[in-house]
Each structure stands twice: as C-alpha cells, then as structure tokens.
C-alpha positions as CSV (number, residue, x, y, z in Angstrom):
1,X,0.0,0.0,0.0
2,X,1.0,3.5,-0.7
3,X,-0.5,5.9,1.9
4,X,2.2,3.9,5.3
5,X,4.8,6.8,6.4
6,X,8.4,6.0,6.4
7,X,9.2,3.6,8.9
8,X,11.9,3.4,11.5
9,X,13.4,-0.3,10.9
10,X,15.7,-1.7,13.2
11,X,16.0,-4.9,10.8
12,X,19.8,-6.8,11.3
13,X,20.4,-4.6,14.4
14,X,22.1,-5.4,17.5
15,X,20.2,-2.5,19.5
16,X,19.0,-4.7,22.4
17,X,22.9,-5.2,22.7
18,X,24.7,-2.7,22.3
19,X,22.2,0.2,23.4
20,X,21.0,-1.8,26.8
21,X,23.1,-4.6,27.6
22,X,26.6,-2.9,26.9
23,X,25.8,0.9,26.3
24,X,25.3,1.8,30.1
25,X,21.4,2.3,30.1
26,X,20.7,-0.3,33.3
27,X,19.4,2.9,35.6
28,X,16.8,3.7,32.1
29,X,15.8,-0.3,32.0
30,X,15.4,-0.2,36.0
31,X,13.1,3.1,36.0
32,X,11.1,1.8,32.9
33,X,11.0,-1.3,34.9
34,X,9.3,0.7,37.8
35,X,7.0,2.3,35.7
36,X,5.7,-0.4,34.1
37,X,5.0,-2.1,37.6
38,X,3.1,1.4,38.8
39,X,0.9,0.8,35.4
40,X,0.2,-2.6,34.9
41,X,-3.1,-3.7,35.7
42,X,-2.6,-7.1,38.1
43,X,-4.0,-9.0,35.3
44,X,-5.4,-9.2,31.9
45,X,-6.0,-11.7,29.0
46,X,-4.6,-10.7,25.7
47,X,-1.9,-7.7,25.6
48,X,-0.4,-6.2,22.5
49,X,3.2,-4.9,22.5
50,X,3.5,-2.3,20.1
51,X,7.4,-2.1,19.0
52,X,8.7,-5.3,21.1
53,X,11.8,-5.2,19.7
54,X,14.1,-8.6,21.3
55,X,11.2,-8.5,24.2
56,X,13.2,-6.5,26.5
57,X,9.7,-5.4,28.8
58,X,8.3,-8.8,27.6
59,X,8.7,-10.5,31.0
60,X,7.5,-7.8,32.7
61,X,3.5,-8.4,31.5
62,X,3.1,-11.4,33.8
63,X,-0.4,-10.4,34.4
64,X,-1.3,-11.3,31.1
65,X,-2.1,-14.6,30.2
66,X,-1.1,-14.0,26.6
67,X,1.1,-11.2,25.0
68,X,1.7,-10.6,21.2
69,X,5.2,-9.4,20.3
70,X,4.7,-6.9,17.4
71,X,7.3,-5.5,15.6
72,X,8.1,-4.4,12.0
73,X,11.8,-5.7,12.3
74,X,12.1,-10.1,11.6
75,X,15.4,-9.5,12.9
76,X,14.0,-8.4,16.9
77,X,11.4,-10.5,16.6
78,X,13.6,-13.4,15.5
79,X,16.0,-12.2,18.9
80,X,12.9,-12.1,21.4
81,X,11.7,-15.3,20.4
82,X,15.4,-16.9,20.9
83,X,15.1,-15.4,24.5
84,X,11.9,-16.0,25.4
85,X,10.8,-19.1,23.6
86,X,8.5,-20.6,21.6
87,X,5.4,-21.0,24.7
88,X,1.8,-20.8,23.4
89,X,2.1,-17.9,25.5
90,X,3.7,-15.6,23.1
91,X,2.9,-15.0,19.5
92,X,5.3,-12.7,17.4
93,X,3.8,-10.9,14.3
94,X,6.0,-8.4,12.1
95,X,3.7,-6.1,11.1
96,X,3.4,-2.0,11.1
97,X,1.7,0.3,13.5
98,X,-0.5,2.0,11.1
99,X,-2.1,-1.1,10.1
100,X,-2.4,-3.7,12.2
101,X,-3.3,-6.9,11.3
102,X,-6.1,-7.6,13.8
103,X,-9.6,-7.6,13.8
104,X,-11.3,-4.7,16.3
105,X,-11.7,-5.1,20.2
106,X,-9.8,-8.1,19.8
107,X,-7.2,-7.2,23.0
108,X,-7.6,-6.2,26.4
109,X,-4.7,-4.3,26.9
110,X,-1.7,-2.9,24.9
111,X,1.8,-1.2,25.7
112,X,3.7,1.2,23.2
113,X,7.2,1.6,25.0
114,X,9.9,3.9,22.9
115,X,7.8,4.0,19.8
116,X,6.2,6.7,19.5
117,X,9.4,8.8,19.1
118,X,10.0,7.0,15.6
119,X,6.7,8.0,14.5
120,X,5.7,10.5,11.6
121,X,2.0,10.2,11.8
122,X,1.8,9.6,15.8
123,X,-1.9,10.2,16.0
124,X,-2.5,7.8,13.1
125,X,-0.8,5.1,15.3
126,X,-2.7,6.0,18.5
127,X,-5.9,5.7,16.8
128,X,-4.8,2.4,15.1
129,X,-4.1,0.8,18.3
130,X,-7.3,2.1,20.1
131,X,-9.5,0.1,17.1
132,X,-7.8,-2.8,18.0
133,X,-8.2,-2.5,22.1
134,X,-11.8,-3.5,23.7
135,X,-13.5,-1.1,26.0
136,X,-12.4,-0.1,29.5
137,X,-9.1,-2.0,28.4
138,X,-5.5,-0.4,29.4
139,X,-3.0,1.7,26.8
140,X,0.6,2.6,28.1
141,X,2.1,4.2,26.6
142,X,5.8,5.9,26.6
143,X,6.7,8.7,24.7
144,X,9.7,11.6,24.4
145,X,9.5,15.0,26.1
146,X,10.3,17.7,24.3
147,X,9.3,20.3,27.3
148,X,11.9,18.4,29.6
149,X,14.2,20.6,32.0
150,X,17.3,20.2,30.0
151,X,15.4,21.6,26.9
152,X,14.0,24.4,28.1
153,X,17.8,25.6,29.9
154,X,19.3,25.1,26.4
155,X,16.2,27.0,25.0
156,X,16.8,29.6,27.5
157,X,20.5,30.2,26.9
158,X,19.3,30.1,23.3
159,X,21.9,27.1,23.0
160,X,19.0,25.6,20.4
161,X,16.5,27.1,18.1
162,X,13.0,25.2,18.7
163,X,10.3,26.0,21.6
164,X,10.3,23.5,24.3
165,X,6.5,25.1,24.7
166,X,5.0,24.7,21.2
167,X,2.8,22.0,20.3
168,X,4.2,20.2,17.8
169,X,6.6,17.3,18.2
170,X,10.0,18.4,17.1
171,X,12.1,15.9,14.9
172,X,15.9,16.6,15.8
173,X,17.1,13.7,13.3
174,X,15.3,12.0,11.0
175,X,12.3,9.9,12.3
176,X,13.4,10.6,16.0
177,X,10.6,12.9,17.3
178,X,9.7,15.0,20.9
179,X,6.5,15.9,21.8
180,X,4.7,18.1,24.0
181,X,2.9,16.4,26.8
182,X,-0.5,18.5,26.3
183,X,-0.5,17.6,22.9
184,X,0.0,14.0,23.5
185,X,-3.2,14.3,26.0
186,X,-5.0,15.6,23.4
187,X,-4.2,13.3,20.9
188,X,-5.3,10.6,23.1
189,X,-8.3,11.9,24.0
190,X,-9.3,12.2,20.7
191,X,-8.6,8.8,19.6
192,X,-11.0,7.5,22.0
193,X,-9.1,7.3,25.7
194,X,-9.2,8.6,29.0
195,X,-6.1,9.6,30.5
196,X,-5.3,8.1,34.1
197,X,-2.1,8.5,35.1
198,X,0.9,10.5,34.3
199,X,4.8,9.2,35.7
200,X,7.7,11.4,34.9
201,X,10.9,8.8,34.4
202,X,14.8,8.9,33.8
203,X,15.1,12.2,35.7
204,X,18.7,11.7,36.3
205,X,19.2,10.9,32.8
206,X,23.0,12.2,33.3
207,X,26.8,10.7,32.9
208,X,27.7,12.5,35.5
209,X,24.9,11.0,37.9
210,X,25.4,7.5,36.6
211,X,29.1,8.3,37.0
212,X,28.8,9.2,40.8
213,X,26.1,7.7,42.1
214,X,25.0,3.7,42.7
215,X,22.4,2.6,40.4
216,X,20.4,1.6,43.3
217,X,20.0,5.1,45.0
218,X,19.8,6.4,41.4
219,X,16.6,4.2,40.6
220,X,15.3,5.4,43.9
221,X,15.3,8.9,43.5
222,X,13.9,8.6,40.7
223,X,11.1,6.4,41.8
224,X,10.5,9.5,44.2
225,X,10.3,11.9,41.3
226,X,7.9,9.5,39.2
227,X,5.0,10.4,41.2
228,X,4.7,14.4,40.2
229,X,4.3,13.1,36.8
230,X,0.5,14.4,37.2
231,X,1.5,17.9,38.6
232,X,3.9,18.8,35.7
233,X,5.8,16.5,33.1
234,X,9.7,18.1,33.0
235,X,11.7,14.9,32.6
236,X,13.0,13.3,29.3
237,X,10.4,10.4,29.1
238,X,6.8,10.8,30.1
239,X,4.7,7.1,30.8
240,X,0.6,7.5,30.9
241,X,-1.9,4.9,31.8
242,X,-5.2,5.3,29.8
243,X,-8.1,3.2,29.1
244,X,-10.0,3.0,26.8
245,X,-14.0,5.2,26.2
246,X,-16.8,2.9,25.2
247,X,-19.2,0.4,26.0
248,X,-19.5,-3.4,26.2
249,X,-19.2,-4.4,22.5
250,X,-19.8,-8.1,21.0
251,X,-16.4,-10.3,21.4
252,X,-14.1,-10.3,18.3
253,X,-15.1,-12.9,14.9
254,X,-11.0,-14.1,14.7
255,X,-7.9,-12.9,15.4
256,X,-6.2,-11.5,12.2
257,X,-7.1,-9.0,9.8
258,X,-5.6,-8.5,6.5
259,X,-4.1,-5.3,6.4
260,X,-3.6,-5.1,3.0
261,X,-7.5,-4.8,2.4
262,X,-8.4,-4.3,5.6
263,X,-12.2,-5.9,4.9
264,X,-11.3,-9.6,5.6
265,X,-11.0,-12.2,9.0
266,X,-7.5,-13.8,7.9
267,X,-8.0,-17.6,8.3
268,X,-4.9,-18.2,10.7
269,X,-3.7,-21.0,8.0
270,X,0.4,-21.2,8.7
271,X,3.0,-21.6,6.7
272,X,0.7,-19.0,5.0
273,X,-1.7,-16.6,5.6
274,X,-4.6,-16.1,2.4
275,X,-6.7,-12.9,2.2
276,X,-9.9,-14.8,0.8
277,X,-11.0,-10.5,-0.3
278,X,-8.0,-9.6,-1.8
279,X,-5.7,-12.7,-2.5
280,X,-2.6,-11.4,-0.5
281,X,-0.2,-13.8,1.0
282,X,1.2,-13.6,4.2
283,X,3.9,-16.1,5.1
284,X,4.8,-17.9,8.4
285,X,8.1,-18.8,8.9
286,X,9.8,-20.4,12.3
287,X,6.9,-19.3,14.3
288,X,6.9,-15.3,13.1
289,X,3.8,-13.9,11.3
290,X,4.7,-11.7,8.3
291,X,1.9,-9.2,8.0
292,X,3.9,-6.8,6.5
293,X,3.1,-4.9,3.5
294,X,6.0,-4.8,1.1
C-alpha cells in the first residue's frame, strides 16, 4: 500500500545489545521497569506490545495470560523469540503500527514503550491501536519529552532554536521525534481514551549521575520523582496509563485481519496466511507472522 509513512526499521540490528546490555542504560531499564509495575493492571487476558523489539519489557507483563510481540523488524522479533521461547504464550507478528493486522476489540490491553518517538504520523498510530483494544481495556504508553528541563535551559540560553512550549513534536534527526505532553493528551483523548495516570521517568538521565552515584539510590530517587508526573511532566520520558472510552461491545469474529484490504477475517492457516478479499499472501516462517506490507 501507498499511503504507510516511512518507517523506523531496526531490521539486522544489534540495539537490544549494544544500546542496553553494553551501552550503560541499566538505571533507564530499571526506572522503565518501575514504571511499568506502577501501570500494569494485576492482570489481563490478551496484551499487545507495540514495537517489542528482542522482548526486553516482555517478561515484565506477567499479568497477562497471553502477550503478542509486534514489531516491523524479523530480525527483533527473530531475537525475542530466541530469549523467550517458543510457549503458546507468546505470538510474534511483524507487522506496522498503522495497520495492524487484527480484527477490532480483539485485546484487552496494549503497551507502546519507545515507539512513539520514531513516529511520523503519531496520532494515526494511536488511533490504530485504540480500534484494536476492547473497552475499559489499558493503553501505556511511553513517549519523548520535548518540554523536559534540560530543553527548556538550552532553550533559555538560546543554545538551540526550537520552543520546548509549542505544540508540535520536534524531529531533531530524521524519524526521531519530541512531543509536548499537552499535545500528547490531546491526541489521546481524541482517539477514544481517558487519561489516568501521568509518571515522569529517567530524571537523572546524566553521565555525570550514573558516574557518581550507585544505580540503586539512582533508581530510587527517581522512583520518588515519578510520582509528580500528574503535577507537571519536565523529565525526558513521560509514561501515561489510559483506558479505553466505550461500552461493552460483542467479542471479536478471529484474530487477524488483512491489512492489506483491511475488509477480511485472515484464516490463521500457517506456513501462509490467504486474504480470501484480496488474494494477498502472508507467510509464516519459524513461528513469526509476516503481515507486513511490502
């Protein structure tokens, strides 16, 4: 299809490597980690992870009885299933965010953890992933501050050009976007949620605090700071719970949808996947769904 916006791909990369595990970002993981626990309902059904990646916050949905790792990359999918397994309790899908393969209502709850950021059309996303969510189910989501403390300083010193205060996101390299935390709200609100709860995280987002203080005391201070995030959002990275507006609907007719058409129930048929609408073919190969449009 022609209309899907250029699309961050992390395909053959070693990110979950050598950005987590050797680039010195255990105090981010450990305050993500906290967030996520703050968030999480105690327990759900059928959770959807929007940008999975090598399911580095996969464990960290044991609440759910099921999850779906969705990601555009094979390559992170192929990683996450080599760490967590191939258990009925996981299914991995490559897929994009703007049209994902599944019918309406069909989850209960859904988590979009450093996505956002790579996004071009971020409402469009937002709305995609509320059609997809039942009512009253969860939405966390994660996204990058562009009104964060360190911004507005350099803003004030005029040490960079853009607003911290305007609305619109602000893309400092390609497909690697800030936004405003207002605006965020109100996209949100207009796709169909309800905003719950706001925590502020990575305050101490610093080499110079990760050089001189222990992680431990680190994680805890920021744990502190977490809890203003509903009086005022200054740190880089902004967590909200939401649910989502609506009434009891009718359960979900099947699981996939083709996103090519976007009409038709896709029989779940593997090695391959057949639109009976539009004829596309979807393969399944080593346990990963390719719904991918390409």
């Amino acid at each position: 299809m022609n209309d899907t916006p250029p699309i961050c791909d992390y395909e053959g990369s070693d990110y979950q490597t050598s950005f987590w595990e050797q680039g010195g970002r255990a105090y981010e993981d450990a305050v993500e980690a906290v967030a996520l626990r703050r968030l999480l309902p105690a327990s759900g059904q059928l959770l959807l992870e929007v940008g999975a990646g090598a399911g580095r916050n996969t464990p960290r949905y044991g609440g759910y009885q099921n999850v779906v790792l969705l990601d555009y990359s094979l390559t992170q999918l192929q990683q996450a299933q080599a760490r967590l397994g191939r258990s009925e309790r996981y299914r991995y899908v490559a897929a994009d965010v703007y049209h994902l393969p599944f019918v309406d209502g069909v989850f209960d709850g859904a988590t979009m953890i450093r996505v956002l950021h790579h996004l071009a059309e971020a409402r469009r996303a937002l709305q995609e992933v509320r059609r997809v969510l039942q009512p009253n189910s969860t939405f966390i989501l994660e996204f990058a501050n562009k009104r964060n403390l360190k911004a507005m300083l350099r803003y004030a010193l005029r040490r960079q050009t853009w607003s911290p205060y305007t609305p619109e996101p602000i893309e400092f390299v390609a497909l690697n976007f800030d936004f405003h935390p207002a605006t965020v709200r109100t996209w949100l609100q207009s796709s169909g949620f309800v905003v719950e709860r706001q925590l502020t995280v990575s305050h101490f987002r610093m080499g110079l605090f990760k050089r001189l203080l222990p992680l431990r005391l680190l994680v805890w201070m920021d744990s502190l700071a977490q809890l203003t995030g509903d009086a005022w959002q200054l740190s880089p990275s902004v967590f909200v719970r939401a649910h989502v507006r609506g009434d009891a609907q009718t359960a979900p007719t099947g699981f996939f949808r083709c996103p090519a058409c976007e009409q038709a129930t896709l029989p779940d048929t593997p090695p391959e996947l057949i639109c009976p609408a539009c004829g596309w073919r979807f393969p399944v190969v080593d346990g990963i769904y390719d719904l991918r449009l390409q």
